[in-house]
C-alpha positions in Angstrom: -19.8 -57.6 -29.2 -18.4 -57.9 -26.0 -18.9 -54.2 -25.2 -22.5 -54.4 -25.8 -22.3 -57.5 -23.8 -21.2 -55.7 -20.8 -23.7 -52.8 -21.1 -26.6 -55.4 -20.9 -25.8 -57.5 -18.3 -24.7 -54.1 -16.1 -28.3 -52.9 -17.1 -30.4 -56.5 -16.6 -30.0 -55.6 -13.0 -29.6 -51.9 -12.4 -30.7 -52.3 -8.7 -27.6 -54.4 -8.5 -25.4 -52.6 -10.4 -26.1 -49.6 -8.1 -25.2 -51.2 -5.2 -22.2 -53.0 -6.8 -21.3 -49.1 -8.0 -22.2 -47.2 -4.9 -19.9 -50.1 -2.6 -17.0 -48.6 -4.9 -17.9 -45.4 -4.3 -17.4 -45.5 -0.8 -14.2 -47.3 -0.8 -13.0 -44.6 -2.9 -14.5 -41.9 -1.1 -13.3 -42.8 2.3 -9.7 -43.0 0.9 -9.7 -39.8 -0.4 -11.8 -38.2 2.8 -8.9 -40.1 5.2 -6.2 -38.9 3.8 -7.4 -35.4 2.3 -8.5 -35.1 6.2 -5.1 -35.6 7.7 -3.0 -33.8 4.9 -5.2 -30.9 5.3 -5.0 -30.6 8.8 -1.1 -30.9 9.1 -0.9 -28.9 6.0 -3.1 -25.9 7.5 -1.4 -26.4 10.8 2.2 -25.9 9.1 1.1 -23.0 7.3 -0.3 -21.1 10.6 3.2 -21.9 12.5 5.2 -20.5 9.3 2.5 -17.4 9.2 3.9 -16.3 12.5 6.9 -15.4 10.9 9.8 -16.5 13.3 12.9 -18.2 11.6 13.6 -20.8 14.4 11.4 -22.4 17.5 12.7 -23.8 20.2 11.2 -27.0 21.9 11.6 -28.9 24.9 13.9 -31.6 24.5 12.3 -34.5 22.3 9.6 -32.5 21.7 7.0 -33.6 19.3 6.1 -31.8 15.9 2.8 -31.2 17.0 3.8 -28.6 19.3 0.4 -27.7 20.0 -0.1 -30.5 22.5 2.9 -30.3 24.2 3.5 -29.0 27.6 5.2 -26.0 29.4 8.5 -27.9 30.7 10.6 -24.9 30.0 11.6 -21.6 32.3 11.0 -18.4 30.7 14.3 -17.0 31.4 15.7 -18.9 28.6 14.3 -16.1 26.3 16.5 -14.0 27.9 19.8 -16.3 27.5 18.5 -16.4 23.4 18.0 -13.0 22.9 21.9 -12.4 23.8 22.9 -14.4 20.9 25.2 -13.1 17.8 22.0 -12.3 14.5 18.9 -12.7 16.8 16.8 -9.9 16.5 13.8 -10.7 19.2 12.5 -13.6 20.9 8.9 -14.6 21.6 7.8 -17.0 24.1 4.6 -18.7 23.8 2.7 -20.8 26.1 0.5 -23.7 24.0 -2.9 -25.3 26.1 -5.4 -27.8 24.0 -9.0 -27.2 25.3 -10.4 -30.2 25.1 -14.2 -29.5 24.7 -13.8 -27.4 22.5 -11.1 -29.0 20.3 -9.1 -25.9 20.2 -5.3 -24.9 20.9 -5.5 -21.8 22.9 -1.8 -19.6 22.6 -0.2 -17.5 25.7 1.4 -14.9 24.8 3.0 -11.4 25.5 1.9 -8.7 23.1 5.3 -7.2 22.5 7.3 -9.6 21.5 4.7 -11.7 19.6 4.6 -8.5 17.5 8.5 -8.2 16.9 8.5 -12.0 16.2 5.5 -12.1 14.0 5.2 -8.2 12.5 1.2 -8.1 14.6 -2.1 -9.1 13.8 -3.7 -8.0 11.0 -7.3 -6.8 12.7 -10.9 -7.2 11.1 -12.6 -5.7 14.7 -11.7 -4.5 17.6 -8.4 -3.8 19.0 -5.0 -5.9 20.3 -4.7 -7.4 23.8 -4.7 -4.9 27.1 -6.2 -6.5 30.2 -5.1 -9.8 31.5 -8.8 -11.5 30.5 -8.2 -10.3 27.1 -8.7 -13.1 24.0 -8.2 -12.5 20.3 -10.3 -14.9 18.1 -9.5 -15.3 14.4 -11.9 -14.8 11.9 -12.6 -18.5 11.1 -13.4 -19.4 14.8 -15.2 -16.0 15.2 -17.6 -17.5 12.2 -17.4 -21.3 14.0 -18.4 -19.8 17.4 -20.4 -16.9 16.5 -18.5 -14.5 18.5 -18.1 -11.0 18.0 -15.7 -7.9 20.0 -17.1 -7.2 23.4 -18.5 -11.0 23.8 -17.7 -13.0 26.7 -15.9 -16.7 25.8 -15.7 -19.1 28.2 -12.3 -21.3 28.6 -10.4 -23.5 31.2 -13.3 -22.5 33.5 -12.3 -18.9 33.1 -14.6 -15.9 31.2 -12.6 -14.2 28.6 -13.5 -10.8 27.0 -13.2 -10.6 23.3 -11.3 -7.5 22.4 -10.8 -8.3 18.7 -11.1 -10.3 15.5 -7.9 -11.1 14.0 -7.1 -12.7 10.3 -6.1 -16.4 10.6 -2.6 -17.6 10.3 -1.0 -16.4 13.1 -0.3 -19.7 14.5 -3.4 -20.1 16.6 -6.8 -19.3 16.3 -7.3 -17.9 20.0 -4.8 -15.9 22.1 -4.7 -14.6 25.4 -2.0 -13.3 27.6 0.2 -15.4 28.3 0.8 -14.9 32.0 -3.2 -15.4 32.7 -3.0 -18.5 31.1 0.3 -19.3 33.2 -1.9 -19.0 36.3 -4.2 -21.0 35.2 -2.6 -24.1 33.9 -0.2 -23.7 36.7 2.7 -23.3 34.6 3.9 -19.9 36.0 6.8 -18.2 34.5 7.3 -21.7 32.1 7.2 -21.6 28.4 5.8 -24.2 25.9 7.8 -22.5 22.7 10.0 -19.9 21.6 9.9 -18.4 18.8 12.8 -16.6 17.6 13.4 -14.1 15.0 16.6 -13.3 13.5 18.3 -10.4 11.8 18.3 -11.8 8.1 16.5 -15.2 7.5 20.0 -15.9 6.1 21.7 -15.7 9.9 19.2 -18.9 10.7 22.0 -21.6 10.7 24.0 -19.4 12.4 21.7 -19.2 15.3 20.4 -22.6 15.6 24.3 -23.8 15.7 24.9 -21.4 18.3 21.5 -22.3 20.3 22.2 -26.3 20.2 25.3 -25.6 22.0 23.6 -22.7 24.3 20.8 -26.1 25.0 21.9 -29.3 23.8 19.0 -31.1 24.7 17.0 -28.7 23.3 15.0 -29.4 20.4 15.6 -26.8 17.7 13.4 -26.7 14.4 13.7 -23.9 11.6 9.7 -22.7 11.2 10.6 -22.7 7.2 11.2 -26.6 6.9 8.1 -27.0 9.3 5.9 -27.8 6.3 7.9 -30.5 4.8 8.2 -32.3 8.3 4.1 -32.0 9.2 4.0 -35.4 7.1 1.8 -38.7 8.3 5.2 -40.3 8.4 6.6 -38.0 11.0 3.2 -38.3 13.4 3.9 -41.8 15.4 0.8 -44.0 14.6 -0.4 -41.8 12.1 0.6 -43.8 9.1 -0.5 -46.7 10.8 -4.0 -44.8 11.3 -4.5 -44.3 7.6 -3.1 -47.7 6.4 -5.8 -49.3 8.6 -8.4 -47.0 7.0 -7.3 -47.4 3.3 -7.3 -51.6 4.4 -10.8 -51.5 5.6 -11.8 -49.3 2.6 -10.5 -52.0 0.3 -12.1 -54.9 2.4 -15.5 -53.0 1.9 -14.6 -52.8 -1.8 -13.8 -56.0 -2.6 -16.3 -58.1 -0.5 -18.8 -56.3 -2.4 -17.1 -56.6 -6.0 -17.1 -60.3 -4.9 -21.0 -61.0 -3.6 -22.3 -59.1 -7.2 -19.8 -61.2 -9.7 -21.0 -64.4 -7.6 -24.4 -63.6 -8.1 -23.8 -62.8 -11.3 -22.2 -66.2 -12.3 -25.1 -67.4 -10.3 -27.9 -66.2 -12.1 -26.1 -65.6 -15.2 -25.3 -70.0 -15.2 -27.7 -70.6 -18.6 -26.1 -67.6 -20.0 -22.7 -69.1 -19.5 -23.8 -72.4 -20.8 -25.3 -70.4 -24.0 -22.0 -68.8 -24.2 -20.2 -71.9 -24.4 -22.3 -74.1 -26.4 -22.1 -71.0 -29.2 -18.7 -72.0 -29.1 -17.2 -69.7 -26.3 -13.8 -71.2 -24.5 -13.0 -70.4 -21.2 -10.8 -67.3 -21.4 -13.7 -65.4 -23.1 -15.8 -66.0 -20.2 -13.3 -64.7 -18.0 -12.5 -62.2 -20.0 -16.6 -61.2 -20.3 -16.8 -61.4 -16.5 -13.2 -59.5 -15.8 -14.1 -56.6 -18.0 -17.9 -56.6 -16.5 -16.1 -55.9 -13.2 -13.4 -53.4 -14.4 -17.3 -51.4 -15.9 -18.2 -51.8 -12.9 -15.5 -50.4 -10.8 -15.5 -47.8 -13.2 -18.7 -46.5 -12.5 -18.3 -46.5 -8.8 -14.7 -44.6 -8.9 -16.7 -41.7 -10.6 -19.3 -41.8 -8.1 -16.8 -42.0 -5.6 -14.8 -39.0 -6.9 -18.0 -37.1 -6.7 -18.9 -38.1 -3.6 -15.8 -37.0 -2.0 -16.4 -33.7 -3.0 -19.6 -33.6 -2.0 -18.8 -35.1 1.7 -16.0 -32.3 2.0 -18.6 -29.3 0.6 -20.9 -30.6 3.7 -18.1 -30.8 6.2 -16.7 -27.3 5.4 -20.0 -25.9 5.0 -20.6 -26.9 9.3 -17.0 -26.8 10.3 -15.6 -24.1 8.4 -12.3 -24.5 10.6 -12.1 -27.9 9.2 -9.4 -28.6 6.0 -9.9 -31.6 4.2 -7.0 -31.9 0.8 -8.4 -33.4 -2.1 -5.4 -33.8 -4.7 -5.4 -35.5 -7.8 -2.6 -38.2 -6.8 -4.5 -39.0 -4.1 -7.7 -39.4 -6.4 -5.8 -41.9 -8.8 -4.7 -43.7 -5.7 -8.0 -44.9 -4.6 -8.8 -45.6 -8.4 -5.7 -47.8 -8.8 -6.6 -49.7 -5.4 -10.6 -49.8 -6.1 -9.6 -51.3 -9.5 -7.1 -53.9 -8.2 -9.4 -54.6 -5.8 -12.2 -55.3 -7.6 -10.6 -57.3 -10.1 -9.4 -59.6 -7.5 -12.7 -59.7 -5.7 -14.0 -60.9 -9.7 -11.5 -63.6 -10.2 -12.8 -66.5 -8.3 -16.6 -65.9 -9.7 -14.9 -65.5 -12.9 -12.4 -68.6 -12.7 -16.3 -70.5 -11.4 -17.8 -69.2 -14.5 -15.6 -70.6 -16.9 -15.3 -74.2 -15.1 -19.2 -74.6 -15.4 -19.9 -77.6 -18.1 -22.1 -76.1 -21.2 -24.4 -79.4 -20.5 -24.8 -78.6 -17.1 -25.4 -75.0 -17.3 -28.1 -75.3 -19.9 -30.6 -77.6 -17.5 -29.7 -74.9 -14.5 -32.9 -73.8 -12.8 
């Protein structure tokens, strides 16, 4: 009885129930989109820095995890100073710069010791860096810029000549040499990174002991933990970014969870004074009314779930460089917050409901 109860007051209004469905829907979807947005990105990002594949980096000193927006405070002869020390096989420095119009991290560096750090570029086109206006685009911003080998690309107010196509994960998605790019940041002979590659991946404590007392101020991070520490808890304001999201995702929820119970009750007040003069107490209204809203809630958290999907199919589809991570915790997340919300949103038009007097309710017009 009360299942088929639910069904047909969900389907007395379907316009309604739509809306009430589709306002779930979006709460879920923009928790799963928020998060899956910012745990892609600092998952991809982790996964180019470790496909370089150095054992150590070395930062400035407090030097943030998102190394790709830091400056070039450090001199370049420190590469020499590590390549001295005991189980370090070569050293690579690297100069970071963000373009900001584009919304790209550009890397400086020198072609021979990039390629003992990192083993080279694996090339699709074209050929590795000569001349000092040479740039090496990967193949997903090659695809996101439409660029092919013997192109011009146009940076920092400078024209670069694409010499090759390179498979992504190399840390970057565009490199040029890394003195160029010195001159024209006017960071010459300074260094944002190093990247430093050991003997045996084994030797790694080894060396970082050795390099925190070579630089004790120096920030010094092994590149395989880098994964674990590219977390929204590690980011400053980060976690306070996507709390505030997931808050006004619930707010949206639940204030519209709330208007259709209330116009339910509403609408619904003969009904409830049928209900009641049939013999009906007051918990089986609430209960009615509760489990009309759970329905409900259901019905947008699927929509929601698909819509996610669908929103990240269109994203990736124009910004292929984009990485949005859809996992299944995250999925039962926003269920278990859309729910929780929306029976809260239901319990005042619920508690209303079962209040109303039978005599009452029955001469509502």
């Amino acid at each position: 009885m009360m299942g088929e109860l639910i069904v047909r007051n969900l389907l007395h209004r379907p316009m309604r129930t739509l809306i009430g469905a589709m306002g779930i829907a979006v709460e879920v979807a923009l928790v799963v989109l928020i998060v899956g947005l910012t745990s892609g990105l600092l998952t991809e990002t982790a996964k180019r820095i470790e496909g370089i594949g150095a054992d150590i980096m070395l930062q400035a000193p407090n030097a943030s995890y998102l190394w790709a927006f830091g400056s070039a405070p450090m001199p370049i002869k420190i590469g020499e100073k590590l390549a001295e020390l005991k189980y370090v096989q070569s050293v690579a420095p690297a100069l970071t710069q963000f373009n900001t119009s584009g919304v790209e991290v550009v890397l400086g560096i020198d072609r021979e010791s990039f390629q003992a750090v990192s083993g080279g570029f694996v090339f699709l086109q074209g050929h590795d860096l000569e001349g000092p206006d040479d740039i090496l685009v990967d193949d997903i911003a090659a695809k996101v810029k439409k660029v092919k080998p013997g192109e011009t690309y146009r940076i920092f107010e400078h024209d670069w000549q694409v010499v090759g196509i390179v498979e992504h994960g190399k840390g970057s998605r565009l490199f040029v040499a890394r003195t160029t790019l010195q001159e024209l940041v006017g960071a010459r002979d300074k260094a944002t990174i190093f990247f430093v590659k050991c003997t045996r991946p084994e030797h790694a404590e080894d060396v970082m002991e050795n390099m925190r007392h070579l630089l004790p101020k120096y920030t010094v991070r092994p590149l395989k933990a880098y994964l674990s520490l590219m977390t929204s808890t590690n980011i400053p304001g980060l976690e306070s970014f996507i709390n505030a999201m997931i808050l006004l995702a619930v707010t949206i929820g639940l204030l519209v969870i709330f208007l259709t119970m209330y116009t339910t009750v509403i609408e619904r007040t003969k009904d409830i004074g049928v209900l009641k003069s049939l013999g009906a107490n007051r918990w089986f209204v609430i209960r009615a009314l509760m489990a009309e809203s759970a329905a409900l809630c259901v019905l947008g958290i699927a929509a929601g779930v698909g819509l996610s999907y669908l929103v990240r199919a269109g994203f990736i589809w124009k910004f292929p460089s984009l990485t949005i991570l859809i996992t299944t915790g995250w999925i039962l997340r926003a269920a278990g917050i859309a729910l929780l919300g929306a029976l809260f949103g239901a319990s005042y038009p619920a508690w209303m409901a079962s209040r109303k007097d039978p005599v009452e309710a029955l001469s509502y017009d």
